[in-house]
C-alpha positions in Angstrom: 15.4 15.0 -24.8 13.5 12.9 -22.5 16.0 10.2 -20.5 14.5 7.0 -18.4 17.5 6.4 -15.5 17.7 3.8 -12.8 17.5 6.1 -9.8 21.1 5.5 -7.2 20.5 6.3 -3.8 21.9 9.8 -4.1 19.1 10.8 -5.8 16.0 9.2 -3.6 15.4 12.2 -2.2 14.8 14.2 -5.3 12.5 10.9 -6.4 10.3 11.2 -3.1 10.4 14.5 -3.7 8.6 14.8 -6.8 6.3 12.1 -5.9 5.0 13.4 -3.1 5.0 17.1 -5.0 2.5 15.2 -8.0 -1.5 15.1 -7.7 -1.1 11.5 -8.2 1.2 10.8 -5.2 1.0 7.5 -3.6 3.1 6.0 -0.5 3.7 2.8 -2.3 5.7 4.4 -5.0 8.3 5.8 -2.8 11.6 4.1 -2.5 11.0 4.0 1.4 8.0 1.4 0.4 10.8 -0.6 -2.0 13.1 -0.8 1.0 10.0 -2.5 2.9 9.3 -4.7 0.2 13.2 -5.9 -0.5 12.5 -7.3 3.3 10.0 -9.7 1.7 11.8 -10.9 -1.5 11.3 -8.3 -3.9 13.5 -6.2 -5.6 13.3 -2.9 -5.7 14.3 -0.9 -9.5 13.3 2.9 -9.3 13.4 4.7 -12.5 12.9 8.8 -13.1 12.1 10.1 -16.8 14.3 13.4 -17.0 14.1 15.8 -19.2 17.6 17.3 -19.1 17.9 17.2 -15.0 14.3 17.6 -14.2 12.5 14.7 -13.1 9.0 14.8 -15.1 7.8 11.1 -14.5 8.6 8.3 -11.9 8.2 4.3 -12.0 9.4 2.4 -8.4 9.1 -1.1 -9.7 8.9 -4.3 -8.1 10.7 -7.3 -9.4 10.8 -11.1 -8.1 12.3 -13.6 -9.9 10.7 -17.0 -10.4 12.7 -19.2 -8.7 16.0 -20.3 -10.7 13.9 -19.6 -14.0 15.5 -17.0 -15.8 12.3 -14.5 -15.7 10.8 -12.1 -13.1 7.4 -10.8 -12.1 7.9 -6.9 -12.3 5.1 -4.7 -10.4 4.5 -1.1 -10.4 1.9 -0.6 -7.6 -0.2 2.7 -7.7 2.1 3.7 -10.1 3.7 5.2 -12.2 3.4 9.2 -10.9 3.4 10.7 -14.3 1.1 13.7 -15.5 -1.1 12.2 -17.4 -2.3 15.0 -19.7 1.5 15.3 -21.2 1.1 13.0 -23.9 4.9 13.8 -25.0 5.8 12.5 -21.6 3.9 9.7 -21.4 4.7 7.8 -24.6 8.3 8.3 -24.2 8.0 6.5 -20.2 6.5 3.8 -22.2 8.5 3.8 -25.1 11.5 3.3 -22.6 9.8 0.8 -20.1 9.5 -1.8 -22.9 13.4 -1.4 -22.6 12.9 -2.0 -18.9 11.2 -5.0 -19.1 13.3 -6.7 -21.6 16.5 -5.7 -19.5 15.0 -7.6 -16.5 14.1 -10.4 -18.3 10.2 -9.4 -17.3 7.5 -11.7 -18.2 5.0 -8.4 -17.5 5.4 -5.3 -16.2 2.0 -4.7 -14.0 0.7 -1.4 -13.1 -2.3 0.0 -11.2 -2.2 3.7 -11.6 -3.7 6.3 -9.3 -7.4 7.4 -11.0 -7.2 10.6 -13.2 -9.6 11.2 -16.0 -6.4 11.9 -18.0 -5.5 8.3 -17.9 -8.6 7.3 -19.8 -7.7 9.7 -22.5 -4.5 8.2 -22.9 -5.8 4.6 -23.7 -5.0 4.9 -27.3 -1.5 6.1 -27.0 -0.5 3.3 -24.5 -2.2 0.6 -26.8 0.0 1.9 -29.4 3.2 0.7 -26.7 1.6 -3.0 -27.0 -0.2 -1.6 -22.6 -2.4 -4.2 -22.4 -5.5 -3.6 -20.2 -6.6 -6.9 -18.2 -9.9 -7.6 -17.4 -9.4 -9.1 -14.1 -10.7 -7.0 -10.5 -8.4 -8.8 -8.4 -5.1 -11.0 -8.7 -3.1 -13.1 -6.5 0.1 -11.2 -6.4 -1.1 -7.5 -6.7 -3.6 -5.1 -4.8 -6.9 -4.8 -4.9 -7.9 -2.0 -7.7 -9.9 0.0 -4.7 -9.3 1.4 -1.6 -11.3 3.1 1.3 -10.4 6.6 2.1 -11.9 9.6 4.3 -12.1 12.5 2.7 -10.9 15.8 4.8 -12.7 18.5 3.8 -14.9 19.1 6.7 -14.1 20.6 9.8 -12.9 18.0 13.0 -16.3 18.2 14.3 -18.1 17.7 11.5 -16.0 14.5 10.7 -16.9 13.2 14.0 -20.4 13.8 13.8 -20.9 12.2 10.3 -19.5 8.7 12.2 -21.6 5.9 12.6 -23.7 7.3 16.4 -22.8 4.1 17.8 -19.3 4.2 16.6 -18.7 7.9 18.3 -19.8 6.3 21.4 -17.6 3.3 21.3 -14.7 6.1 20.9 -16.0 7.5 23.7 -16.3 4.5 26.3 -12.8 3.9 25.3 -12.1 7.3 26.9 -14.0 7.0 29.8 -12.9 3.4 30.7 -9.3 4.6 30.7 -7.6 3.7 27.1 -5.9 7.2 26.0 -4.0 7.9 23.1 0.3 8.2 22.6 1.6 9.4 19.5 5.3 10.0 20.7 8.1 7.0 20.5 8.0 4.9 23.7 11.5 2.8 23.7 9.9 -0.8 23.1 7.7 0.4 20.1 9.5 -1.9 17.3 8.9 -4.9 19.6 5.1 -4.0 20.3 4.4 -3.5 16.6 6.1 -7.0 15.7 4.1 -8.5 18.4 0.7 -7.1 17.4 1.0 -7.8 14.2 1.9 -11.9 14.5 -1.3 -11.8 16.7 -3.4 -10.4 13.8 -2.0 -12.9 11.0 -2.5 -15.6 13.6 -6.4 -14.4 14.0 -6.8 -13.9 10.3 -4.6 -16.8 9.2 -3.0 -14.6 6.4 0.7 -14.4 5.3 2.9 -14.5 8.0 5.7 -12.3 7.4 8.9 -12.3 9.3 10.3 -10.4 12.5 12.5 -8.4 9.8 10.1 -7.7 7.6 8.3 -5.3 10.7 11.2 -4.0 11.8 11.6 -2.9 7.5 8.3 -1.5 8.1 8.9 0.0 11.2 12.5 1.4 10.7 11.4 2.7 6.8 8.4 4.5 8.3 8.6 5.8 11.9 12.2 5.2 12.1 13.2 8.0 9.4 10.4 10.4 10.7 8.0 9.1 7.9 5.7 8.0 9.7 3.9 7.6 13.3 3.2 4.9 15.3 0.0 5.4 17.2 -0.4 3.3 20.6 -3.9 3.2 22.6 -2.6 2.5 26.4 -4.7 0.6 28.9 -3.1 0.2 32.6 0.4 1.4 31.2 0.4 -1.2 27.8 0.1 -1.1 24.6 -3.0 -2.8 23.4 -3.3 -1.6 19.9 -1.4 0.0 17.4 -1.4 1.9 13.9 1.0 3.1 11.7 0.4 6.2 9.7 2.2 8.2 6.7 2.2 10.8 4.6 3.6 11.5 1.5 2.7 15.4 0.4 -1.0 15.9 0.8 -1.9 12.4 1.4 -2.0 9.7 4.5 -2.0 6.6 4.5 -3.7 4.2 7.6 -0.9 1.2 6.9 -1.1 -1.2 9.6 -3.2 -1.8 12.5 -3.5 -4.4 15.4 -4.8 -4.7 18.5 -4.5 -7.4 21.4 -7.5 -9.2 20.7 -8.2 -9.6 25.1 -9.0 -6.1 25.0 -11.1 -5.8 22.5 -13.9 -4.2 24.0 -12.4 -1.5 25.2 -12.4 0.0 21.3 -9.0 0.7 21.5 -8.5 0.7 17.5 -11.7 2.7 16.5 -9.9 5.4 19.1 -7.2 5.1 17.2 -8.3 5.5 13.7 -9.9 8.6 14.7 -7.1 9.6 15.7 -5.0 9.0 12.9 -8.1 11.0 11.2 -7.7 13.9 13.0 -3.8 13.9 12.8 -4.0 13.6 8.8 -6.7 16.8 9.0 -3.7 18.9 11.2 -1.1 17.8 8.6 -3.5 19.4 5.6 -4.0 16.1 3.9 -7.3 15.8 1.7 -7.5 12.4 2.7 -6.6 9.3 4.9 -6.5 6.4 3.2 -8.2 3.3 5.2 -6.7 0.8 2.3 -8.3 -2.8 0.8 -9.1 -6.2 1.6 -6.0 -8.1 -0.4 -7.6 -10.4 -2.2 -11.1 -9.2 -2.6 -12.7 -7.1 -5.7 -14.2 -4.4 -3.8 -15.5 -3.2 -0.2 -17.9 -5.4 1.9 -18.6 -4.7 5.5 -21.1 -7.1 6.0 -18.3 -10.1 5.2 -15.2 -8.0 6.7 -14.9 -6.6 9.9 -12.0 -4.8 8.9 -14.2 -3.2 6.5 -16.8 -2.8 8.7 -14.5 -0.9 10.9 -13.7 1.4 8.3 -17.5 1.9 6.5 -18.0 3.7 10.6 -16.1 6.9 9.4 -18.2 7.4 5.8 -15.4 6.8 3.7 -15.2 7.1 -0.4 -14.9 3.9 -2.2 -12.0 5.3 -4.9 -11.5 1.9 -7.7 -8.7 2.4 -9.6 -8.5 2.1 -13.3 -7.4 -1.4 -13.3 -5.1 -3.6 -14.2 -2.2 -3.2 -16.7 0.7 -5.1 -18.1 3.7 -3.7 -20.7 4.4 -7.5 -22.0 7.5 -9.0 -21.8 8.7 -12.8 -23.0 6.0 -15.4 -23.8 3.0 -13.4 -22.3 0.4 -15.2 -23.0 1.9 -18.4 -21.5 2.6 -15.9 -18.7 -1.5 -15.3 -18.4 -2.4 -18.7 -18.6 -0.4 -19.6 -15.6 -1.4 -16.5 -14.0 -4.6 -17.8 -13.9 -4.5 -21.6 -13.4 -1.4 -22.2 -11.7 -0.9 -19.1 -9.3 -3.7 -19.5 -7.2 -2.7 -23.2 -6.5 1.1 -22.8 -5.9 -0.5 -19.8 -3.7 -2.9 -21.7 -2.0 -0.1 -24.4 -1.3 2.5 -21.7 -0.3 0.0 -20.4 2.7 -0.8 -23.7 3.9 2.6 -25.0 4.2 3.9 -21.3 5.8 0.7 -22.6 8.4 1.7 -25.7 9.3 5.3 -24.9 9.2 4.4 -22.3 12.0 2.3 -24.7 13.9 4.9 -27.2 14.0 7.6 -24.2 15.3 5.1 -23.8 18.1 5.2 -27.0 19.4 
């Protein structure tokens, strides 16, 4: 008999076990990424499909509730990590996340699963559990359906050689000018990751996130040994940062910042070859660059983030898409998606801008 449990804390480990023991594993449905997300107003509601003990299927799900409404917004990103070809398996984990979704009041639960041909093979059985496939590439509140990610199945040297020329010798003026590499804790790292980071949401004028929502990051990641903080050094400071992680066979790039006065030194194409050559020791099969929030797919010659990125040849992976299990008044829900969410989102990053200004002075 096949049970769907909200996972306690005494069983996390087991969870991030099995996800990062699937094919399908992705950082973003551990608990460690709900932890970093609780520091940003979600709520965090793992559940594990067992079949007596055995954990066979896992949904980390995302919830925020809509103000003093009496409904939530309920997100399962990348997720869930479920083997796709067990059909047994997969209509009973959506059999019982209708349950879910009605026990958390849940206008929609959204998910964007890993690719796997299985998953297109299973469209029929999920339409017959009322999934709902949406036809939209990119939404306000979720991530992009795509990511970037360097595949590892060449040796070291060949991964450096199949770099953009002028991109392996930017990597290598760094070196000769004097920025070299740290991968070890230095004691002031949480501090130097918080400060790099408000510099690159000033630049970019994105979401500015708070002081505790970096140290989340920081303390759920390279605090529990999850995760590395890479630092390129120039005259004995930090001038750029990256955080990478790994979950099983898979690492993922998560942030990355640089002080913006050094910037031609190339202190942050060092250190994503780096963080390359780390994920290649480790045995991953890839290191995953990530997406453009907000965007529908990879464009270098708009992003410079992205052009970054396109320097190491990586894979453009698009996920599957979008996907909601419907809750209470749906399609009201999708209206609003759709004509009021971008507004109140629009409004919500202006005021956080001006709010911020105004702090300044």
């Amino acid at each position: 008999m096949l049970e769907l449990e909200l996972v306690d804390k005494k069983d996390e480990i087991a969870v991030n076990s099995f996800i990062s023991q699937s094919k399908n594993n992705n950082f973003r449905q551990t608990t460690y990424w709900g932890e970093i997300k609780k520091a940003s107003g979600w709520h965090c509601a793992c559940y594990a499909l067992k079949k007596d003990t055995q954990i066979v299927a896992v949904a980390t799900i995302l919830i925020r509730k809509l103000g003093r409404l009496p409904f939530s917004l309920m997100y399962c990103c990348r997720g869930p990590i479920v083997d796709w070809s067990n059909s047994e398996v997969v209509e009973e984990l959506f059999s019982q996340l209708g349950g879910v979704v009605k026990r958390h009041n849940g206008l929609c639960l959204r998910f964007d699963p890993e690719p796997d041909e299985w998953f297109e093979k299973q469209q029929m059985l999920l339409k017959k559990h009322q999934v709902f496939s949406i036809p939209e590439k990119v939404t306000v509140w979720n991530r992009a359906v795509y990511s970037t990610r360097v595949l590892l199945n060449e040796s070291e040297e060949q991964l450096f050689h199949k770099m953009r020329r002028t991109h392996r010798q930017n990597i290598n003026k760094a070196c000769l000018l004097g920025v070299s590499f740290v991968g070890s804790a230095l004691p002031d790292d949480k501090e130097v990751f918080f400060n790099l980071m408000c510099g690159l949401e000033e630049r970019r004028h994105s979401l500015i996130h708070s002081k505790n929502y970096y140290d989340t990051i920081y303390e759920n990641t390279v605090g529990q040994n999850r995760g590395t903080f890479l630092k390129a050094i120039y005259n004995d400071e930090v001038i750029s940062g990256l955080v990478v992680t790994i979950v099983g066979n898979r690492a993922w790039a998560l942030y990355l910042a640089n002080d913006y006065s050094y910037r031609k030194l190339m202190p942050n194409k060092l250190l994503m070859w780096e963080s390359i050559k780390i994920a290649k020791k480790a045995g991953c099969t890839f290191l995953d660059l990530g997406s453009t929030q907000g965007t529908e797919g990879f464009n270098p010659n708009e992003d410079n983030l992205d052009m970054l990125k396109s320097a190491y040849r990586p894979v453009i992976v698009n996920f599957p898409g979008y996907f909601d299990v419907p809750g209470k008044y749906y399609r009201l829900f999708r209206i609003a998606e759709k004509e009021l969410f971008p507004k109140i989102n629009y409004i919500y990053y202006k005021a956080q801008r001006i709010l911020s200004t105004f702090k300044k002075k």
